[in-house]
N, C-alpha and C positions, 0 to 999 in steps of 0.2 A: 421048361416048366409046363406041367398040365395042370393045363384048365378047367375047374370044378364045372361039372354042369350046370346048365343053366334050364328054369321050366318052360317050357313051351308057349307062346303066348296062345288064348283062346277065341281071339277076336282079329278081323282082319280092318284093314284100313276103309275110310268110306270117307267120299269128297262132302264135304258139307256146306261148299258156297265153289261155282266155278262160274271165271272171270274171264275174259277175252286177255288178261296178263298174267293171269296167277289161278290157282288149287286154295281153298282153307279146306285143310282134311284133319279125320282125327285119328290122330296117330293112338292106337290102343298102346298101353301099359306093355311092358316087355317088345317092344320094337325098337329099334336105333333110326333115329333121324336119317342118317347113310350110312353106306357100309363103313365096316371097320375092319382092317385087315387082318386083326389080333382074333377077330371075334367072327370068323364066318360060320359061325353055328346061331347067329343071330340074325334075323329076319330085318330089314329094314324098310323104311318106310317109301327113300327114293326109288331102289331098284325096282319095290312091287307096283308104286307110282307110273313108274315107266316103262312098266309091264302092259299096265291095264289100257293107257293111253296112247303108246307108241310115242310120244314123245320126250326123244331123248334128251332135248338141253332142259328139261324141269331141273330147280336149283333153288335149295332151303337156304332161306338169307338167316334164320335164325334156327336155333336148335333146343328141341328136349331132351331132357336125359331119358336112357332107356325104360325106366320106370316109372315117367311122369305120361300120363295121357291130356289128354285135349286138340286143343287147337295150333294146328301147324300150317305154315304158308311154305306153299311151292311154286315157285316165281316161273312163268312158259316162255320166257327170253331174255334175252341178253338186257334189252332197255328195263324191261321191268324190273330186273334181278339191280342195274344198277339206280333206279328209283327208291328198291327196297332197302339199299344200302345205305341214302342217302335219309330215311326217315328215321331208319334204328338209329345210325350215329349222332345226328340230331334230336334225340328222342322222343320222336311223335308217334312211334306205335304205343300204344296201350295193353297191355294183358292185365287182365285178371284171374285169380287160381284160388281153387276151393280147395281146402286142404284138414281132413280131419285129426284131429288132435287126443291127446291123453286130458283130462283137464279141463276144469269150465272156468273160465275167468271171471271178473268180476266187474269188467268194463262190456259196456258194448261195441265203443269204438277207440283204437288206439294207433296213433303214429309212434315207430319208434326209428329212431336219428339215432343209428349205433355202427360206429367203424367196423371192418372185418379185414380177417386178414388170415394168413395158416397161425393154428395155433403153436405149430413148435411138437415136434416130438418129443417125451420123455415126460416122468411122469407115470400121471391114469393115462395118458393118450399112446394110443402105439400106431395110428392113423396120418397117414403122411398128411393127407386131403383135408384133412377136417378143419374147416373154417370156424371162428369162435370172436366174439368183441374183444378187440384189443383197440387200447389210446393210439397206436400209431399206425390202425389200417385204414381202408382206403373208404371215403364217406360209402354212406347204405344207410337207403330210408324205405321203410314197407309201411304201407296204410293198412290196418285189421280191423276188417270187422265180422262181429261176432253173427251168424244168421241162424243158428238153433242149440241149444244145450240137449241132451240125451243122456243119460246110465253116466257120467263120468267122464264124457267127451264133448267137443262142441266141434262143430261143422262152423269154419273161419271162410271167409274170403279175404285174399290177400294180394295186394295191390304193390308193385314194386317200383318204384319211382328210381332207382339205378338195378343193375346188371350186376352184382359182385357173385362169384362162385357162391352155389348151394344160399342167397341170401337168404330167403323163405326159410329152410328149414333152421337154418342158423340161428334167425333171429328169432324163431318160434319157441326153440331148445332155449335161447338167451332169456326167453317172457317165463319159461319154467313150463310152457306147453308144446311137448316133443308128437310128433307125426307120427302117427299108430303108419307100421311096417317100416319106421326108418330104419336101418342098418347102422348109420353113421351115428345121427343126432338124437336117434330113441332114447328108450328108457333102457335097454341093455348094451352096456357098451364094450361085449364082447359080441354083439353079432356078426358086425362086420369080416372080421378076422377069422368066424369060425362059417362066414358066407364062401370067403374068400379058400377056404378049406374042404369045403363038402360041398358048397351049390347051395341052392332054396331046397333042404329038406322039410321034408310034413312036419320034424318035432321044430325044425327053425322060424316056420312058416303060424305053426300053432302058439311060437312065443311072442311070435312078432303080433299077433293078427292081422296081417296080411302077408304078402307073395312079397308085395312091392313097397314103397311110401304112399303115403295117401296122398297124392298128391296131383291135382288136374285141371289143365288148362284152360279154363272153360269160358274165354272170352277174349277177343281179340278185335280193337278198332283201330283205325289211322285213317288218313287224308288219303285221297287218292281221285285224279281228274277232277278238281274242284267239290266231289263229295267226300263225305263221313263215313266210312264203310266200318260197319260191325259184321262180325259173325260171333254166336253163341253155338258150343257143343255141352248140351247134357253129361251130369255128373257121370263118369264112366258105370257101367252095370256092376263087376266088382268092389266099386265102395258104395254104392247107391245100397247093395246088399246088405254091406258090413253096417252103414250108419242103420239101416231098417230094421237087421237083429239086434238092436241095444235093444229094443223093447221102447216104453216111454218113455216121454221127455221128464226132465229130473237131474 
């Protein structure tokens, strides 16, 4: 099978906290967390990692998807990497993702306690992947809150208190506010299928309003040697862009 092209990412990797155990870098949008062997037209975040440093055992305990940017950790040893193991599975790291949306809601702030699970092919769906509420998946709870309304969008921050595939956009699409550039959980539910056909073209990219999902990591804390560590990365420059051409708030 060939593989539709994919667009070039525009922005390179940059450390944004370095630790005597660990990298917080920010993986730009259009990068893979590591390689993929399916995908070596794709740029990633470890090889280039351990390019710039020489240091070969760097090792992401957790992973973004290729089109989400923010804050990524890459663990500089073997103890570190299994400290990091032991806080995700326990759940004491922390993220937070700013994620802009279609849609202004009517809350400012909202917990939603909604199961997920695959939705099932057949049907409108023709998406193997695509995660959706159903009564008998696996608990998922995200905290939102609302931090500006614009033109018919709002800029969410979203807090995920479990790990379930794709939570965030799932449960965003489930509040009836779908992620401007999603593929799967947007507002066009042939994107995906005709991404998967052609690549990110300019007329796919001008339906979506973005390349990618709006979606970015931009906050990461956990325990670590007796302190608190946070690190914060700035909203990515591609959607910093997109929210500042809505024009005014409204």
């Amino acid at each position: 099978m060939t593989r539709a092209p994919l667009l070039p990412p525009t922005e390179k990797p940059r450390v944004v906290m370095e630790h005597p155990d660990f990298y917080v870098v920010h993986k730009p949008a259009l990068w893979l967390t590591h390689p993929v062997r399916a995908r070596v037209d794709v740029p990633d975040l470890l090889t280039f990692m351990q390019a710039e440093t020489g240091e070969e055992g760097l090792a992401p305990p957790h992973r973004l998807d290729r089109e989400t940017s923010g804050a990524q950790i890459l663990t500089r040893d073997s103890d570190a990497a299994r400290k990091f193991f032991t806080l995700f599975k326990t759940h004491l790291v922390g993220k937070t993702y700013l994620a802009v949306v279609h849609g202004t809601p009517d809350w400012e702030r909202r917990t939603l306690d909604a199961p997920l699970g695959d939705l099932g092919l057949g049907g409108a769906n023709k998406i193997q992947i695509r995660q959706a509420v159903i009564p008998d998946g696996k608990p998922a709870v995200t905290d939102f809150r609302v931090l500006e309304r614009r033109a018919g969008h709002a800029l969410i921050e979203c807090y995920p208190r479990s790990g379930r595939l794709h939570q965030i956009r799932a449960h965003l699409s489930h509040l009836g506010l779908p992620m401007v550039g999603d593929k799967i959980y947007g507002r066009d539910p042939s994107a995906f299928l005709e991404f998967m056909e052609t690549g990110q073209t300019p007329e796919l990219t001008a339906r979506l309003g973005l390349a990618r999902q709006a979606l970015h990591a931009g906050r990461i804390a956990f325990p670590w040697d007796g302190a608190q560590v946070a690190a914060e990365v700035p909203l990515a420059p591609d959607l910093r862009a997109y929210w500042e051409g809505l024009g005014a708030d409204g």
